[in-house]
C-alpha positions in Angstrom: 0.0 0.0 0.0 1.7 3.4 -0.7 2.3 5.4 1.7 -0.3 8.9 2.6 1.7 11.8 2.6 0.1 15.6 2.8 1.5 19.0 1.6 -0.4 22.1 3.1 0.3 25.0 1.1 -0.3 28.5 2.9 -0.7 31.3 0.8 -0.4 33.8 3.5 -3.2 36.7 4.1 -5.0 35.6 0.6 -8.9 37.3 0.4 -10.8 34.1 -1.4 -13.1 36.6 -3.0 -9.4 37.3 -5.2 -9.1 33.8 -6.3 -11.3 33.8 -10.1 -10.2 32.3 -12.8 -8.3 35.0 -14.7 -6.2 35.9 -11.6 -5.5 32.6 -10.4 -6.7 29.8 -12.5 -4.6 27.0 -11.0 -5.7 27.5 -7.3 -9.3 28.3 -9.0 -9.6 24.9 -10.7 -8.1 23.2 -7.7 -10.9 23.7 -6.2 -13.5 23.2 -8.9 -12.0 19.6 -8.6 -11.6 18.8 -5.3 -13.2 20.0 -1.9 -13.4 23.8 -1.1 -14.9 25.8 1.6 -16.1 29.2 0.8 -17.1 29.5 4.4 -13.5 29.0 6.2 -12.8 31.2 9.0 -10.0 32.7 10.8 -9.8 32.7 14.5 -8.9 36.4 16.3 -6.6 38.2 16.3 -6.9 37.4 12.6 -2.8 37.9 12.6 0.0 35.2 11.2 1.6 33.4 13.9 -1.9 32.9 16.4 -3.3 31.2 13.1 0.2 29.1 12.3 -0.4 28.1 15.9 -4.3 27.0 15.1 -3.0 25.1 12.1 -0.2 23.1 14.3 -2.2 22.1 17.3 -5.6 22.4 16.1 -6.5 24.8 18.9 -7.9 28.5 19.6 -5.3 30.7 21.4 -7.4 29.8 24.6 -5.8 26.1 24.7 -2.3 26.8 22.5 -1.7 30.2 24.2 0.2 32.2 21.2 -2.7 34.8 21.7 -1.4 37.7 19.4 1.5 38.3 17.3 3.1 40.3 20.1 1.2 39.7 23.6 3.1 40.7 27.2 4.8 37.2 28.9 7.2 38.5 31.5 8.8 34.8 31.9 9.1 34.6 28.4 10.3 38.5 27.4 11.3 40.4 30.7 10.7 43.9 30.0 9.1 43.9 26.9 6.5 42.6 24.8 7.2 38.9 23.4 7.3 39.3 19.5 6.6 36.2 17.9 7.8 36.7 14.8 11.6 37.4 15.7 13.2 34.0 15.9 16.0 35.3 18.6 13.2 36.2 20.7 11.0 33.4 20.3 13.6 30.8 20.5 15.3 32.7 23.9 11.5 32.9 25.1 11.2 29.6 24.7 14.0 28.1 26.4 13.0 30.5 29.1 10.0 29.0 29.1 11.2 25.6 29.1 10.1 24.7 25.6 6.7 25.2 26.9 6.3 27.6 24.4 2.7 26.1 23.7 0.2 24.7 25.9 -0.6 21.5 24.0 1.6 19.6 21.0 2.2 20.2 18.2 1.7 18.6 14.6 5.6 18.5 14.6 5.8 16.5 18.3 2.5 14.8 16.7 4.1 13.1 13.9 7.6 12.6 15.9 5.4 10.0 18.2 4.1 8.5 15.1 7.5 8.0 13.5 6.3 10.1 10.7 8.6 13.2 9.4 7.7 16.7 8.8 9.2 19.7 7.0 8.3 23.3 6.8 9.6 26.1 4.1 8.8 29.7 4.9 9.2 32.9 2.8 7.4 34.9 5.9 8.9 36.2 9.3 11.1 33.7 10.6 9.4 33.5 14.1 6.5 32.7 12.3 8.5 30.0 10.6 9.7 28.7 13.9 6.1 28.3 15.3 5.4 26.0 12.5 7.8 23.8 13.6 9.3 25.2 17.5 10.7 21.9 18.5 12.9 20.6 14.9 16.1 20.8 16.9 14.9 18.5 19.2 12.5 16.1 17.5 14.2 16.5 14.3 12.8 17.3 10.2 13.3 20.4 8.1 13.1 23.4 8.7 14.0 26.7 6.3 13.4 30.0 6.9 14.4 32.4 4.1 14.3 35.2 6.4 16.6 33.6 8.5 18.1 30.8 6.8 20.9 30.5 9.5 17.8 28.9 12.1 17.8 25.9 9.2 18.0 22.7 10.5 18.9 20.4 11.0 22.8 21.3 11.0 24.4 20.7 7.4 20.6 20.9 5.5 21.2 24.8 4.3 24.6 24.2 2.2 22.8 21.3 0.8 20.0 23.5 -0.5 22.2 26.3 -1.3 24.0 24.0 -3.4 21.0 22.3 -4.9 18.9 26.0 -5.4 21.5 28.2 -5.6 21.7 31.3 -3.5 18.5 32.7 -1.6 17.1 36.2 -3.5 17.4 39.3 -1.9 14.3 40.5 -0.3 11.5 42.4 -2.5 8.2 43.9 -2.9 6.3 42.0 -4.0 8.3 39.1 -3.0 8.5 37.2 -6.5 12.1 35.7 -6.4 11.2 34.7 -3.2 8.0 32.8 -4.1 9.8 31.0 -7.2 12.8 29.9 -4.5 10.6 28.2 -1.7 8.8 26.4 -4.7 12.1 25.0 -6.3 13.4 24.4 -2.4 10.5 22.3 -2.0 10.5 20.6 -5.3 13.9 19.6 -5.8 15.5 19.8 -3.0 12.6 18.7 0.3 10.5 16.2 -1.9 13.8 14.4 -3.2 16.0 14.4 0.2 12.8 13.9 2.8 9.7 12.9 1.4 8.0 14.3 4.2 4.9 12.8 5.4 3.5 16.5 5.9 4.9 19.4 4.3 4.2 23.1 5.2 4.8 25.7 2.4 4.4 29.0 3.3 4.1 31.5 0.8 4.9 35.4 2.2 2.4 36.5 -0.6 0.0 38.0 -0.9 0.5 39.5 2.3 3.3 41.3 1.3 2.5 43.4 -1.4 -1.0 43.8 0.1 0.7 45.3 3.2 3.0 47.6 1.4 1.5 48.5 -1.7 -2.4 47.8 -1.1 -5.0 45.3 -2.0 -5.5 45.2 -5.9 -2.6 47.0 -7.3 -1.2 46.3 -9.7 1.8 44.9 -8.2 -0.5 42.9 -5.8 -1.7 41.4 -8.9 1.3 40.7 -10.2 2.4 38.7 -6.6 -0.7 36.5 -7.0 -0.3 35.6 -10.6 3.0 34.7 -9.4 2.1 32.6 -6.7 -0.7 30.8 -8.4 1.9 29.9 -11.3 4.3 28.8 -8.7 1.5 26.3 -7.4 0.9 25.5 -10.4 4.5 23.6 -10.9 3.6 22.0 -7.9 0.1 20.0 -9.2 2.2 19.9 -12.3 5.1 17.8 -10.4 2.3 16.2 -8.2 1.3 14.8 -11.5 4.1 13.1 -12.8 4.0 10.5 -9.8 2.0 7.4 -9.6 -1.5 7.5 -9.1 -1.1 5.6 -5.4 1.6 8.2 -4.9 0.7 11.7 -5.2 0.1 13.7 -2.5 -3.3 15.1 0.1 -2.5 18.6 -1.1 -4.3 21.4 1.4 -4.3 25.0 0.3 -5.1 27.3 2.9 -4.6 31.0 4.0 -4.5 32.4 7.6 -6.4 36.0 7.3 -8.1 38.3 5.1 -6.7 41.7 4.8 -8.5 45.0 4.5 -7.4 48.3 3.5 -5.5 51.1 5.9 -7.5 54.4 6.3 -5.3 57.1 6.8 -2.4 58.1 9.1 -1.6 56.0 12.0 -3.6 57.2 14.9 -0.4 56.8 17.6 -2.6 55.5 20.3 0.6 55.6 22.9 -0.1 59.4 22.6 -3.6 59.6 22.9 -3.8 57.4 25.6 -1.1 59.4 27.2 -2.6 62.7 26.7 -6.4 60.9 28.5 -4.0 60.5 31.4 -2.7 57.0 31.2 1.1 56.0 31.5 2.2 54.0 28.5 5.1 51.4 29.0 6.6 48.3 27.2 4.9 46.4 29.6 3.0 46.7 32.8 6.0 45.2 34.9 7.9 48.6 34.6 4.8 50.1 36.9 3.1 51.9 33.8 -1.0 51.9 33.5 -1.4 50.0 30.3 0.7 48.2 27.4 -0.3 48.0 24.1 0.1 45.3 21.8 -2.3 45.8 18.9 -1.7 47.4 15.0 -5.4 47.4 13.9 -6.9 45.0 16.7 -5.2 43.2 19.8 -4.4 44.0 23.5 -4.5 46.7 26.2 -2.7 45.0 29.3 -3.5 47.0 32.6 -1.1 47.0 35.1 -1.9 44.2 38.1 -4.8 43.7 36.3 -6.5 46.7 38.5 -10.4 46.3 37.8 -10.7 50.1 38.8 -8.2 50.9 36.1 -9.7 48.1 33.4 -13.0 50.1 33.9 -11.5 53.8 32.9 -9.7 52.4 30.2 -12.8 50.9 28.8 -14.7 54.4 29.8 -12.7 56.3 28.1 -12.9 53.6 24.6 -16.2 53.6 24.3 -16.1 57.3 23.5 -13.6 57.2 21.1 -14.6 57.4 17.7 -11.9 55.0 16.1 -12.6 52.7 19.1 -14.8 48.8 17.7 -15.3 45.8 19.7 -14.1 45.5 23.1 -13.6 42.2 24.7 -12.9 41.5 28.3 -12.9 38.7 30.2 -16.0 39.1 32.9 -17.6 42.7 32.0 -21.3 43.4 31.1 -20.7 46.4 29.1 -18.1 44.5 26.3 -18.2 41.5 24.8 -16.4 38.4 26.3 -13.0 37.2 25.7 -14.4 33.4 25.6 -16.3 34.4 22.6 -13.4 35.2 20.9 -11.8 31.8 22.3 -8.6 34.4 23.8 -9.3 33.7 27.7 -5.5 32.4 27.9 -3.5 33.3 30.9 -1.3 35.5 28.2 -4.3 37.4 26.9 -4.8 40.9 27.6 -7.0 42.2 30.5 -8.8 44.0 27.4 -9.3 42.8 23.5 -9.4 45.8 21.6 -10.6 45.9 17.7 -10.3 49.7 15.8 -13.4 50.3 13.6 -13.6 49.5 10.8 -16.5 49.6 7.5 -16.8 48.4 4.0 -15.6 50.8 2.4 -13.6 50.1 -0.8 -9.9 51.2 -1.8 -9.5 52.6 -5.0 -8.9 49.2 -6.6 -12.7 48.7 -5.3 -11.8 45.9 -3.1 -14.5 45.7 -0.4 -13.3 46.3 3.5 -10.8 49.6 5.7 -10.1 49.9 9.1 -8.5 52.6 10.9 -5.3 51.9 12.1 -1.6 52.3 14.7 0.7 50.3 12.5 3.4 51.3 10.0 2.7 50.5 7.0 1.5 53.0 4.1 -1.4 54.4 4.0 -3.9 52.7 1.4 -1.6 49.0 1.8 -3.3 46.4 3.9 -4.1 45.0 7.7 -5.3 42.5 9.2 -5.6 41.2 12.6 -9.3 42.5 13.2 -12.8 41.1 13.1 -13.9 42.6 9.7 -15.8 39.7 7.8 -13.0 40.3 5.0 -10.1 40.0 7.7 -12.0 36.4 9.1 -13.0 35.3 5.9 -9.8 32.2 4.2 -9.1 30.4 1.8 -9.7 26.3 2.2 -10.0 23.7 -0.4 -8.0 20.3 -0.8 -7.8 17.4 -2.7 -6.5 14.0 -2.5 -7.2 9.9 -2.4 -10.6 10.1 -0.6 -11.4 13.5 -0.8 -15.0 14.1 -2.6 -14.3 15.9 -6.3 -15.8 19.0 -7.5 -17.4 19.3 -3.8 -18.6 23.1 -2.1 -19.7 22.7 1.7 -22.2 24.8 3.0 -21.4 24.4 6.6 -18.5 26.3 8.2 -14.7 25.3 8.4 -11.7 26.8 10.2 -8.0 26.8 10.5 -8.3 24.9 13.6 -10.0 21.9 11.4 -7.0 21.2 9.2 -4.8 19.6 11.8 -7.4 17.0 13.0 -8.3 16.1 9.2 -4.7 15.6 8.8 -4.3 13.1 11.0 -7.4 11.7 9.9 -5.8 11.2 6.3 -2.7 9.8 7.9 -5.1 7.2 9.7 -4.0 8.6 13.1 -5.9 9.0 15.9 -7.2 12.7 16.6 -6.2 13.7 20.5 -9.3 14.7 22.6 -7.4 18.3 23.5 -7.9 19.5 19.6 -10.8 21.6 19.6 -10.8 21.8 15.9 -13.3 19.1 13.6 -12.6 16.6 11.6 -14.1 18.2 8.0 -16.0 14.7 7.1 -18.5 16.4 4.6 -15.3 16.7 2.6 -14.2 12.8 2.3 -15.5 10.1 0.5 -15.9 8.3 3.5 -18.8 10.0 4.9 -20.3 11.7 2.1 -23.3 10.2 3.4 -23.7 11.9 6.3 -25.9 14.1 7.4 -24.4 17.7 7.9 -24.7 19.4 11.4 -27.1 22.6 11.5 -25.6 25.3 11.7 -26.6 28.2 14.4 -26.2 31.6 14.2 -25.0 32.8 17.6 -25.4 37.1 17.8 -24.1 39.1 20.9 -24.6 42.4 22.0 -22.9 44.8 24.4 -24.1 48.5 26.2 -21.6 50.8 27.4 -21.4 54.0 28.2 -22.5 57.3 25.6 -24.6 54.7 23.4 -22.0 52.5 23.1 -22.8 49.2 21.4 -21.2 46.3 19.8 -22.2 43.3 18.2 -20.2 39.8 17.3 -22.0 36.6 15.0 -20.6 33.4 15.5 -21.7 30.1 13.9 -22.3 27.2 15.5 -22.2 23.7 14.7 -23.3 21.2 17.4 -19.9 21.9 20.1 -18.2 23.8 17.5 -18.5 27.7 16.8 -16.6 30.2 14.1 -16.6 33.6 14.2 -18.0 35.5 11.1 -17.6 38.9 12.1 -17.9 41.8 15.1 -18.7 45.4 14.6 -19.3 48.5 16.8 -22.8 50.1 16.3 -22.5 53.5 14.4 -25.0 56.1 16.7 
């Protein structure tokens, strides 16, 4: 019997409503052919490395614990806010921590227990390449980050590639050379030498050039012809083998993206000038840390509830201010509906405001913003149906052809369905679903309902906000949260 092998193919921050067939016809017909589903969701903050962290341990950030891209962990990152996406940091953070970096295993320490091998190429930050697979110096497999190719391992692997490949490109926007290097790593260097029984490839577009240059420009479109080509080599080389050998392929993206609305609104200074102290963290004695670009955290110093409720005061009358999120208040919404109530998360869950307005390439979705990247590029990280909204389809041996669910999916699904295509057994701690309507196997079930699940918080000055989830039997996806305009 051959042997099941998947490769997961991340095309990082990709809007599905930009996947047609002019602009991407290979990814488009993928998944005519096979199993796509137009309702995948992101889980919050709708940012990189907490949805990495969904896709390796099939978890919300309230079981794994990565609950932001930057979140405050004094064990982890004395004095300053733990940035997940630098791989000095993470990896010191993590030894500080013990290599308890995560609160539950991973598909890397997954497959190690299994004898099975695993291998993970990134073009995007290099902590975020680390998080896909934290533990390869100790469990072993590949691991390449071309941000940091010097974090390769194991020991030796990167002079083998460079050899093989030739030198890595320089950085560029959009990140073409890039994108056409982690494909021929992959192709003739991983496939050949490994084989790996699951395979992350992570593209850093479109996330790139929607960031710097904005959603829909022309060079945007030129990134995503790009990477769809580049897939394209892959079903092409996928192809080639044996029928009983080719691969489960998964394509996938982590976030939407939306469009930035004017100049950064340098919230350290307005919540300065409304009388709050502003420090890397709250360890140094200051009021509140922030760790948030468009959507993310306000730490409060010893947690104070006396403090937590003039911060959240003085919000709800700021124009630029969306959904708050705390963990036990009447007038926000909760935490737990957001699956962030971690031990990491912040005392309060802030989301700027966004609307629907469109750029001037017309794409749909803007949000106001602290971050630094141009006006008119792209964010994410928020709760803005186009920032929640991903990419899912797959195909493979078992998988149903030319199949659209109805019901919804999420990045927390793909780990458990994994497994479940490697015929192992699924842990009981994943809170993610097996996606069954999808396989062969079970195409005669009958589908869960699925409930829509509406909240509502009051606060103060006719403040209100709203979140929809969806709800199928124990499991529940957000679809989007909004502040009331009054």
């Amino acid at each position: 019997m051959a042997k099941k092998r998947v490769l997961i193919v991340a095309f990082d921050a990709l809007r599905p409503d930009m996947v047609s067939p002019s602009l991407m016809p290979n990814l488009y017909q993928f998944a005519a052919k096979g199993a796509y589903f137009p309702e995948a969701r992101s889980t919050f903050p709708t940012e990189t490395r907490v949805n990495q962290t969904a896709l390796i341990t099939g978890c919300y950030p309230e079981r794994h614990g990565i609950v932001g891209n930057r979140f405050q962990d004094s064990k982890a990152s004395p004095g300053r806010l733990f940035n997940t996406g630098d791989e000095t940091q993470l990896a010191a953070g993590d030894k500080r921590l013990g290599g308890k970096l995560l609160d539950v295993p991973s598909l890397g320490e997954i497959l190690r227990q299994n004898d099975l091998n695993y291998a993970v190429i990134s073009a995007g930050t290099p902590g975020g390449t680390r998080i896909l697979h934290h533990k390869a110096e100790s469990i072993g497999g590949f691991r390449l980050s071309l941000v940091r190719p010097d974090a390769t391992q194991p020991a030796g692997a990167l002079d083998e590639v460079l050899q093989t490949c030739g030198p890595i490109p320089k950085a560029s926007v959009p990140s073409l050379d890039w994108t056409q290097y982690a494909t021929d790593v992959y192709l003739d260097y991983v496939e050949p030498r490994y084989a790996p029984d699951v395979m992350v490839l992570w593209y850093c577009e479109p996330d790139v050039s929607y960031h710097q240059i904005g959603i829909g420009t022309p060079e945007n479109i030129k990134a995503i012809r790009t990477v769809d080509y580049e897939f394209g080599r892959i079903l092409a080389r996928n192809k080639e083998k044996a029928v009983e050998d080719q691969l489960h392929i998964i394509t996938m993206s982590d976030h939407g993206m939306v469009t930035l609305l004017g100049q950064k609104l340098d919230l350290t200074s307005k919540f300065k000038a409304a009388g709050f102290s502003v420090g890397e963290t709250t360890d140094d004695g200051a009021d509140v840390a922030l760790a948030l670009a468009s959507a993310g955290g306000v730490y409060v110093r010893d947690s104070d509830p006396v403090l937590i409720q003039e911060v959240v005061a003085w919000l709800q009358q700021q124009t630029w201010c969306g959904p708050l999120f705390t963990r036990n208040r009447s007038d926000t919404l909760s935490q737990a509906q957001i699956f962030t109530e971690h031990r990491r998360a912040a005392d309060i869950s802030l989301v700027l405001k966004s609307d629907d307005a469109r750029n001037k390439s017309g794409i749909e979705g803007s949000t106001v913003h602290d971050c630094g990247y141009p006006e008119g590029g792209g964010m994410h990280g928020g709760l803005h149906e186009c920032e929640v909204r991903t990419w899912l389809a797959m195909q493979g041996a078992g998988i149903r052809s030319a199949y659209r669910s109805p019901i919804p999916a999420g990045n927390v699904d793909i780990l458990p369905t994994v497994l479940h295509l490697l015929d192992l057994e699924i842990p009981p701690h994943i809170q993610g679903r097996l996606l069954a309507e999808a396989l062969d196997a079970f195409s005669s079930i009958e589908l869960p309902k699925c409930i829509e699940e509406r909240h509502t918080a009051t606060g103060i000055d006719g403040y209100r906000a709203h979140i929809i989830l969806d709800r199928l039997d124990k499991h529940r996806y957000l679809r989007r949260a909004w502040r009331e305009d009054t």
